[in-house]
TORBAZA-718453 format. One record per atom (N, C-alpha, C, O): residue in three letters; atom name; chain; residue number from 1; x, y, z. Coordinates in pm, 1 decimal. Atoms other than C-alpha are relative to their C-alpha. Layout:
N
+------+------+------+-----+----------+----------+----------+
| code | site | unit | pos |        X |        Y |        Z |
+------+------+------+-----+----------+----------+----------+
|  ALA |   CA |    A | NUM |        X |        Y |        Z |
...
+------+------+------+-----+----------+----------+----------+
This chain:
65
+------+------+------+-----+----------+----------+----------+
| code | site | unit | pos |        X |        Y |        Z |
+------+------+------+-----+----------+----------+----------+
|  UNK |    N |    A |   1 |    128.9 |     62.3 |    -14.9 |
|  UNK |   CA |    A |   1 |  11276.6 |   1577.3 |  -3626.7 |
|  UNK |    C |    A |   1 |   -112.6 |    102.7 |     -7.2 |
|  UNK |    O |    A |   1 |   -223.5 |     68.7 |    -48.6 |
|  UNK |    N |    A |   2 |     81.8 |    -88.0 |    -12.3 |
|  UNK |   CA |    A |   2 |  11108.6 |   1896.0 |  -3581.3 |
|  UNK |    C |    A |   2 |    -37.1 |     82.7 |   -185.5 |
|  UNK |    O |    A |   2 |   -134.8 |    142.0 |   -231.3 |
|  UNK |    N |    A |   3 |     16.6 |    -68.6 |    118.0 |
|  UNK |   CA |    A |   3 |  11139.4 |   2022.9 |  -3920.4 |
|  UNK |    C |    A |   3 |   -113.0 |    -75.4 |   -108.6 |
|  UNK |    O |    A |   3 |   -160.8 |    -17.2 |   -205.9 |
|  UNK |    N |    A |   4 |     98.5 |     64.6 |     56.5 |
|  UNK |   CA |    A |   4 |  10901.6 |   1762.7 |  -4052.2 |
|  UNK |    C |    A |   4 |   -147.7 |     93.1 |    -44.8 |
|  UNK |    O |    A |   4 |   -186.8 |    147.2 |   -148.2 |
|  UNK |    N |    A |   5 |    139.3 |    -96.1 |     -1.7 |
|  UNK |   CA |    A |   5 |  10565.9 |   1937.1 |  -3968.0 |
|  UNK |    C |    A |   5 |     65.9 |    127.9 |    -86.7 |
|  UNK |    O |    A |   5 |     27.4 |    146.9 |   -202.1 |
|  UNK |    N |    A |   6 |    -16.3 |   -116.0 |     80.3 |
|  UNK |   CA |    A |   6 |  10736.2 |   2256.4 |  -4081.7 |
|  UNK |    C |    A |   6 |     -7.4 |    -11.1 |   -112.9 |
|  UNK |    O |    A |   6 |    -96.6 |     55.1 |   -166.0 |
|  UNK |    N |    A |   7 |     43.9 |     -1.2 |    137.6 |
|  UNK |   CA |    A |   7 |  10784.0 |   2148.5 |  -4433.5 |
|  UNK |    C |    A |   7 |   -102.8 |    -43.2 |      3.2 |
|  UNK |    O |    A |   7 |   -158.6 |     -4.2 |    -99.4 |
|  UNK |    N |    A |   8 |    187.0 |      9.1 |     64.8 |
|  UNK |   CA |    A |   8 |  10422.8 |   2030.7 |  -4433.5 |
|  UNK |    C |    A |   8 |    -21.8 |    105.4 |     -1.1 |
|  UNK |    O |    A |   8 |    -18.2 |    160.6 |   -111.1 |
|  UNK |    N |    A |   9 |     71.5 |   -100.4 |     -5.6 |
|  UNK |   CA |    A |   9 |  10296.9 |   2315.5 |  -4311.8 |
|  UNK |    C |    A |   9 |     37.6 |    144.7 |    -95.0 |
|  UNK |    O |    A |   9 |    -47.6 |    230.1 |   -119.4 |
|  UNK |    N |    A |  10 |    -65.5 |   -107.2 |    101.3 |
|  UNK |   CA |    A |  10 |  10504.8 |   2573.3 |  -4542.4 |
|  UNK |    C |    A |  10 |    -58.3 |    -76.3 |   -124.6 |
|  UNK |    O |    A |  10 |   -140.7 |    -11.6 |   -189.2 |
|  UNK |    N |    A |  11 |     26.4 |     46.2 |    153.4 |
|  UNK |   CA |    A |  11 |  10443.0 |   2350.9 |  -4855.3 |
|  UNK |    C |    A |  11 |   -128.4 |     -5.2 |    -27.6 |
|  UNK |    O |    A |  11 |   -169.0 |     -3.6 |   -143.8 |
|  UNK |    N |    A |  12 |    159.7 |    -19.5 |     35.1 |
|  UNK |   CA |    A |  12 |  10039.9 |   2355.3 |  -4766.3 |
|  UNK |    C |    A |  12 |    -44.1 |    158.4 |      6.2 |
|  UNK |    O |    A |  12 |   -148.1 |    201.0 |    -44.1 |
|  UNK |    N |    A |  13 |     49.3 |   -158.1 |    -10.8 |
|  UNK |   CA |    A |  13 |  10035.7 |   2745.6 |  -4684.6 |
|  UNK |    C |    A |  13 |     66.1 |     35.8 |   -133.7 |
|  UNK |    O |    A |  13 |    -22.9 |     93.9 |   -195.7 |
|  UNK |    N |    A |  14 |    -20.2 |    -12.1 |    110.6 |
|  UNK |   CA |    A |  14 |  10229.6 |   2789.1 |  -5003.9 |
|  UNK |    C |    A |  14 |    -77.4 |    -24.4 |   -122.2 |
|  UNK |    O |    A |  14 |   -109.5 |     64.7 |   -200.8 |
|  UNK |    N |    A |  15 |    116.8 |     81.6 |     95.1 |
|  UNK |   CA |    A |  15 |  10005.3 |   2552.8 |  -5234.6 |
|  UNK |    C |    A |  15 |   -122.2 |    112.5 |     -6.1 |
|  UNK |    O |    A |  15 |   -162.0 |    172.3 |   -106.1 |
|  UNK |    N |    A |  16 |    153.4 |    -23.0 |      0.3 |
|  UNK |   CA |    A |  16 |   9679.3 |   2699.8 |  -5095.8 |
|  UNK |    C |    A |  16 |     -0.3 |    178.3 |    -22.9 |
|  UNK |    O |    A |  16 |    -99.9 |    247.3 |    -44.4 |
|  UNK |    N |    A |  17 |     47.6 |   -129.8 |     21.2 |
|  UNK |   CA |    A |  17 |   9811.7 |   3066.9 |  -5124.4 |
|  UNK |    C |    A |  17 |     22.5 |     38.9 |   -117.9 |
|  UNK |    O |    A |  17 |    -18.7 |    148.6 |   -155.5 |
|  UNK |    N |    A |  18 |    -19.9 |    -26.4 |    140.5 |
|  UNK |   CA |    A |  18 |   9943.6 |   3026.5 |  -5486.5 |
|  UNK |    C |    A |  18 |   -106.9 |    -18.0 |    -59.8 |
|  UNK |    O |    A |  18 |   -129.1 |     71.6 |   -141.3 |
|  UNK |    N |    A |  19 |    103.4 |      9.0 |     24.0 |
|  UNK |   CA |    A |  19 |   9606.7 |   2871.0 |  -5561.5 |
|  UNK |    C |    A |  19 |    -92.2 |    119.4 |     25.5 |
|  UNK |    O |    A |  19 |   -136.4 |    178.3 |    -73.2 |
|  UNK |    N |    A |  20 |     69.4 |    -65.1 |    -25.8 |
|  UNK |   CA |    A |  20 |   9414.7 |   3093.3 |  -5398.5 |
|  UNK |    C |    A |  20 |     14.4 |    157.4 |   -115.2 |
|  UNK |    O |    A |  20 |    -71.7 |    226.8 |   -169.1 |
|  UNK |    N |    A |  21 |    -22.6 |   -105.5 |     75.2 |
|  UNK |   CA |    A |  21 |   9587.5 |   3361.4 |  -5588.0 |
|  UNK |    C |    A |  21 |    -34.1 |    -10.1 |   -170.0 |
|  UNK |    O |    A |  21 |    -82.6 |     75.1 |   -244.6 |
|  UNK |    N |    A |  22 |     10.8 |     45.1 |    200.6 |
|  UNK |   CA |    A |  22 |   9574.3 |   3210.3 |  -5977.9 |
|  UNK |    C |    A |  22 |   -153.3 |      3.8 |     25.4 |
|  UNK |    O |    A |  22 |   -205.2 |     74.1 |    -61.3 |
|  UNK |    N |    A |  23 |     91.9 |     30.1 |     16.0 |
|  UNK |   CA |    A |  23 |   9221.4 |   3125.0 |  -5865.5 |
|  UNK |    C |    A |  23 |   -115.5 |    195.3 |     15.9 |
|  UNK |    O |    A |  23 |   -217.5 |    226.9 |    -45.3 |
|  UNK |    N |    A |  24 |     21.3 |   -143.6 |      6.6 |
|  UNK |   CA |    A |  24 |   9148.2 |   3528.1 |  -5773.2 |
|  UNK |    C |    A |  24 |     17.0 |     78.5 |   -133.0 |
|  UNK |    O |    A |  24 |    -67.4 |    159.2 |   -171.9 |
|  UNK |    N |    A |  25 |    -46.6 |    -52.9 |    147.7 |
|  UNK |   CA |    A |  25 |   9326.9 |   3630.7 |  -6121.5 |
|  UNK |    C |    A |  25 |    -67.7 |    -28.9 |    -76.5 |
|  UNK |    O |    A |  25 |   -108.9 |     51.1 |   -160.5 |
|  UNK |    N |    A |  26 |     70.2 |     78.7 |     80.7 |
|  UNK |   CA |    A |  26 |   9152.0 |   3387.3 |  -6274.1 |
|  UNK |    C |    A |  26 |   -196.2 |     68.2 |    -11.8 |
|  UNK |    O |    A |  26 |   -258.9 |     69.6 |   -117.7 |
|  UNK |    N |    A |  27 |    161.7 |    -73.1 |    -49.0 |
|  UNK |   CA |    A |  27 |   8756.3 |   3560.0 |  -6146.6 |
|  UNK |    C |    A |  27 |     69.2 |    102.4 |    -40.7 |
|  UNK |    O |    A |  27 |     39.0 |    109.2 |   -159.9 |
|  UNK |    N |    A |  28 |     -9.9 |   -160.8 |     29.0 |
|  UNK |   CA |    A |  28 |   8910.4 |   3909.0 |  -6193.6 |
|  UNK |    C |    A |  28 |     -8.5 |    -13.5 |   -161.9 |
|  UNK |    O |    A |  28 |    -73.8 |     64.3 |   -231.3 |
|  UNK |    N |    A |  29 |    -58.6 |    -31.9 |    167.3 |
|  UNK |   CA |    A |  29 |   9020.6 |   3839.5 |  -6563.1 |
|  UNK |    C |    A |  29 |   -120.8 |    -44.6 |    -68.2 |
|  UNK |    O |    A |  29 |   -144.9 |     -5.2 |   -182.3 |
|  UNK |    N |    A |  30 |    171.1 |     53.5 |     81.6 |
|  UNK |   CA |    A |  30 |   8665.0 |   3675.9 |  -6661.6 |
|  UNK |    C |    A |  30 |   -121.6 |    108.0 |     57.6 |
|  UNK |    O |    A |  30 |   -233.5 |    122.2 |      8.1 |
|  UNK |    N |    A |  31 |    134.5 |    -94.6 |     -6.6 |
|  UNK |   CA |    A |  31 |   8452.3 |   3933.6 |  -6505.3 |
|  UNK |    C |    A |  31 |    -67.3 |    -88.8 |     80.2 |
|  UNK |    O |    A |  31 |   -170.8 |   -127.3 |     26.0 |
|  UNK |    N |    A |  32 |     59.3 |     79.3 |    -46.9 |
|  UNK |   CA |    A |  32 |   8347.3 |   3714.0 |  -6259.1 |
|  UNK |    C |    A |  32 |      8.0 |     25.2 |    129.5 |
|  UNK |    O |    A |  32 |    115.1 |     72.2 |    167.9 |
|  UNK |    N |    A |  33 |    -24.9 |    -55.8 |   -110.7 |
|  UNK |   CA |    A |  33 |   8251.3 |   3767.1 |  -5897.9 |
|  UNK |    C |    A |  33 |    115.9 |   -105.0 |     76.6 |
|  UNK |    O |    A |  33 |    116.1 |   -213.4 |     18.4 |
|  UNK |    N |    A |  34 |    -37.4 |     15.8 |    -86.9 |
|  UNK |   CA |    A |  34 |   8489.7 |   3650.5 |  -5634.3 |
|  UNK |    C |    A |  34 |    -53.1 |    -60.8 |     81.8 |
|  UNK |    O |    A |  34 |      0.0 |   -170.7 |     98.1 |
|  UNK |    N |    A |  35 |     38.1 |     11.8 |    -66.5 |
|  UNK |   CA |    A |  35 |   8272.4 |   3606.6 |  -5391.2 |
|  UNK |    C |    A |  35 |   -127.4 |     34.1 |     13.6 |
|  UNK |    O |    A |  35 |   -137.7 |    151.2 |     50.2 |
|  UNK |    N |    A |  36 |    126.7 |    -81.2 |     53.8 |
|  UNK |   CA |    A |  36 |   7875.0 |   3644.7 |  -5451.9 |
|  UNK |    C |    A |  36 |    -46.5 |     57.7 |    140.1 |
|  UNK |    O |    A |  36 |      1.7 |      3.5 |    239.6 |
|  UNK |    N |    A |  37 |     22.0 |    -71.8 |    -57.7 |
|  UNK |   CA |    A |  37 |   7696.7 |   3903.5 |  -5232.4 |
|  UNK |    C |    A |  37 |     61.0 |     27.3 |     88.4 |
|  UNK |    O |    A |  37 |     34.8 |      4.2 |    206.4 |
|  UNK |    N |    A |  38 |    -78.8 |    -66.9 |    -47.3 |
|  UNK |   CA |    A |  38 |   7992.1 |   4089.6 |  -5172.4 |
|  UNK |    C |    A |  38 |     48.9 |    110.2 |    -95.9 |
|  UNK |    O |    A |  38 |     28.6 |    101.7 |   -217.0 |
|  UNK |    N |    A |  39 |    -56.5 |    -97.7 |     75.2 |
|  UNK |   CA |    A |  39 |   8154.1 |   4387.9 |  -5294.3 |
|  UNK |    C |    A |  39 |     86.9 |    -11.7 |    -73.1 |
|  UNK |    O |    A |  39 |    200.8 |    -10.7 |    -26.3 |
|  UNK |    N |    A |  40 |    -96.1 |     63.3 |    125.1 |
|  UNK |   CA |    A |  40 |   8315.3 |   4295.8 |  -5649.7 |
|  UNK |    C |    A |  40 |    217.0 |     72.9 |    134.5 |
|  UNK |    O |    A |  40 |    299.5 |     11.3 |    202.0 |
|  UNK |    N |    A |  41 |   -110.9 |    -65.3 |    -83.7 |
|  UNK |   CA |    A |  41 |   8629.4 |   4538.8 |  -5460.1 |
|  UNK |    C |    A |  41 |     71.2 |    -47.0 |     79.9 |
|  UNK |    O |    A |  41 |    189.2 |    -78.5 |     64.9 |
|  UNK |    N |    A |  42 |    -35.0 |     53.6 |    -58.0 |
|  UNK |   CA |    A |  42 |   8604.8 |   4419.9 |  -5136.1 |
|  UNK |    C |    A |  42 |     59.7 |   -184.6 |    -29.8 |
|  UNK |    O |    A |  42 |    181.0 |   -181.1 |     -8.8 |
|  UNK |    N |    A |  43 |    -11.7 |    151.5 |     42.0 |
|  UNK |   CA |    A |  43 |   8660.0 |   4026.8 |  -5222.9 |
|  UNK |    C |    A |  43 |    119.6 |    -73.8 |    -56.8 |
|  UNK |    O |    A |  43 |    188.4 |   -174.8 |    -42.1 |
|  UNK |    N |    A |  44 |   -155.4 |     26.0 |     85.5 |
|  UNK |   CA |    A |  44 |   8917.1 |   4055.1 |  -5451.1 |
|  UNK |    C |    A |  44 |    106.4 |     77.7 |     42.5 |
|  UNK |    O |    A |  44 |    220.8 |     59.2 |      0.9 |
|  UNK |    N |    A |  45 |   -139.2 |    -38.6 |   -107.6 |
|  UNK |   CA |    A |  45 |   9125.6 |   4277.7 |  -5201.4 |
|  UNK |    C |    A |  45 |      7.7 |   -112.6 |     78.6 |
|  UNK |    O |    A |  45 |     99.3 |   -191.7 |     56.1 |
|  UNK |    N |    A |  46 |    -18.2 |    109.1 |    -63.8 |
|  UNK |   CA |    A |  46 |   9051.6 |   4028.0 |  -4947.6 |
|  UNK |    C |    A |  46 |     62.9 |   -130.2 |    -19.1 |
|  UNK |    O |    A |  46 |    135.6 |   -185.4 |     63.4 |
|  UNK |    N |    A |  47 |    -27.8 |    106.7 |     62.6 |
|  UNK |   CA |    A |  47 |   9108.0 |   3744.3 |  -5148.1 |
|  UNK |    C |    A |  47 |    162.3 |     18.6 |    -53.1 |
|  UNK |    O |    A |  47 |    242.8 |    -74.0 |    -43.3 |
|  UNK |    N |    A |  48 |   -115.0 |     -6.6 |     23.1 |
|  UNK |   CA |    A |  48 |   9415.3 |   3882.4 |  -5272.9 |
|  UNK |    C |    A |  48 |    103.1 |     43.6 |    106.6 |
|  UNK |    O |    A |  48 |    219.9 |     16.2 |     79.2 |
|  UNK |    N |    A |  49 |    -66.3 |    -29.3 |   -105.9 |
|  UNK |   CA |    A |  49 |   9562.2 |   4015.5 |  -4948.8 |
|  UNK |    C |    A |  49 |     32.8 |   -169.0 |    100.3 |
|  UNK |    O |    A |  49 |    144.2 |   -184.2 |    150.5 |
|  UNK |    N |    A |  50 |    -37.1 |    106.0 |    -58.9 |
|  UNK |   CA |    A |  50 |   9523.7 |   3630.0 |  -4773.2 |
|  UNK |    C |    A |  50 |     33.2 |    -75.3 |    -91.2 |
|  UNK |    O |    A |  50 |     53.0 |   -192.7 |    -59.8 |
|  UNK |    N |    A |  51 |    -88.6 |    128.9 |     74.9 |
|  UNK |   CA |    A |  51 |   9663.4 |   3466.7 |  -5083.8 |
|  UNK |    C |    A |  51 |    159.2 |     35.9 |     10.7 |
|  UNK |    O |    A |  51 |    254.1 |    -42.1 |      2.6 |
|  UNK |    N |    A |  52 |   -126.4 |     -6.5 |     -2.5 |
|  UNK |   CA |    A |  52 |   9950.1 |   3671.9 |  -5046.9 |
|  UNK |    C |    A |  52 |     68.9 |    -42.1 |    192.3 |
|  UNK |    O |    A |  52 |    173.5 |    -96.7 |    227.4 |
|  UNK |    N |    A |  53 |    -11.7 |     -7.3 |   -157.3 |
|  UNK |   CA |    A |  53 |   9955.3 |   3673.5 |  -4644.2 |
|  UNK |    C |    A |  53 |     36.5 |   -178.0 |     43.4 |
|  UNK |    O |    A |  53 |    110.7 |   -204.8 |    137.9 |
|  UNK |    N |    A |  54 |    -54.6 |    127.3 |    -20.6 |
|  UNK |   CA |    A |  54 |   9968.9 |   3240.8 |  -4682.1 |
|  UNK |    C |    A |  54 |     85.3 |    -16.3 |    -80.6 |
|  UNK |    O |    A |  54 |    142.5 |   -117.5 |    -40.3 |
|  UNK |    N |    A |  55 |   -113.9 |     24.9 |     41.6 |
|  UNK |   CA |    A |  55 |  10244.5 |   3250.5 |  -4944.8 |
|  UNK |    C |    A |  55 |    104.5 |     77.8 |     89.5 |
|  UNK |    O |    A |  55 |    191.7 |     -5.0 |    115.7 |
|  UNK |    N |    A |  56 |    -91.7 |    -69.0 |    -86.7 |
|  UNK |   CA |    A |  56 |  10457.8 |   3462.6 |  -4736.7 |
|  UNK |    C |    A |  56 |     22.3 |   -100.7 |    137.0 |
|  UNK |    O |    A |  56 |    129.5 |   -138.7 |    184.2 |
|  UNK |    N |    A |  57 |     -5.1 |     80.8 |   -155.8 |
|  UNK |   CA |    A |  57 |  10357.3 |   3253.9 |  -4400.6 |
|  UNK |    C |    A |  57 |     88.4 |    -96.7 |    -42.7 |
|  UNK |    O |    A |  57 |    196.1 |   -115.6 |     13.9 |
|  UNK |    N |    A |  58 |    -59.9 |    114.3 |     30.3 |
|  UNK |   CA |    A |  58 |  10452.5 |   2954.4 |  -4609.0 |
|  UNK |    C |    A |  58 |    149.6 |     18.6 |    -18.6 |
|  UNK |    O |    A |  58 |    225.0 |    -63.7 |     33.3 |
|  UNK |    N |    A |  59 |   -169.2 |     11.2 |     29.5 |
|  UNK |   CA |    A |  59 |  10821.1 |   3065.5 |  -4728.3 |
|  UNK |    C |    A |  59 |     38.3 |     10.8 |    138.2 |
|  UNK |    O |    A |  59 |    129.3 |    -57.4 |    185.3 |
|  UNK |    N |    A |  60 |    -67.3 |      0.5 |   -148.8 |
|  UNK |   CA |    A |  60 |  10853.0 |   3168.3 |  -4367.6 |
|  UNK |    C |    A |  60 |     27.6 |   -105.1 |     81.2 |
|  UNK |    O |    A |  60 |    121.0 |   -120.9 |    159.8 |
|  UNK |    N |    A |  61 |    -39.7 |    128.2 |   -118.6 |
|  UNK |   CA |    A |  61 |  10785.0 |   2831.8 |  -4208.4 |
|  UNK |    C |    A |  61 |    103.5 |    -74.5 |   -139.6 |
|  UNK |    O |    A |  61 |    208.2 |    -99.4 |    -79.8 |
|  UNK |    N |    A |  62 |   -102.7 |     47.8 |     89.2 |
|  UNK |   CA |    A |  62 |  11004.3 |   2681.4 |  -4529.1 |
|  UNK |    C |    A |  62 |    157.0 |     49.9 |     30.6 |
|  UNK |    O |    A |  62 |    263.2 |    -10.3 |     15.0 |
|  UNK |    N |    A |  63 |   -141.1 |    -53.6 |    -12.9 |
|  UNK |   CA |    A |  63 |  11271.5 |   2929.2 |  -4432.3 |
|  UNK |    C |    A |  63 |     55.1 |    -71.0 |     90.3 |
|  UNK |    O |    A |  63 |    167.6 |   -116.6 |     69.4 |
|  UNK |    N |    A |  64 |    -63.2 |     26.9 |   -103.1 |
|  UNK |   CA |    A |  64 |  11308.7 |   2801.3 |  -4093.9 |
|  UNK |    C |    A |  64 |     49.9 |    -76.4 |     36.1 |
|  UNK |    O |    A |  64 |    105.4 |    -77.4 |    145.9 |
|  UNK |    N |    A |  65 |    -23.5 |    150.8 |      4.4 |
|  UNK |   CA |    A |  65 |  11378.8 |   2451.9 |  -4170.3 |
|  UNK |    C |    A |  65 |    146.6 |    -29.8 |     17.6 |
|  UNK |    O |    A |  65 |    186.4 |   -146.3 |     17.1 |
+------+------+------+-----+----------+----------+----------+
């Protein structure tokens, strides 16, 4: 019964960090900011450090199922 929420919650931290990530690749590869008045650098570390930080969370709560 408990594993319910878990696959939600793994299959939405997954979704939103694969997105997040294509959608980072996607601004880097057009020359496009990230994030406006911010540091082209900073933004797209950031951005790429919590897309990977919710795909990881997500396989984790997926694992535990």
């Amino acid at each position: 019964m408990e594993s319910g929420p878990a696959v939600f919650a793994g299959t939405a931290f997954v979704l939103f960090g694969a997105a997040l990530l294509l959608w980072t690749g996607a601004r880097v590869l057009h020359r496009a900011p990230v994030a406006y008045r911010v540091s082209p650098a900073v933004s797209t570390a950031l951005a790429t450090v919590f897309g990977v930080l919710f795909l990881v969370l997500g396989v984790w709560c997926l694992g535990r199922v």
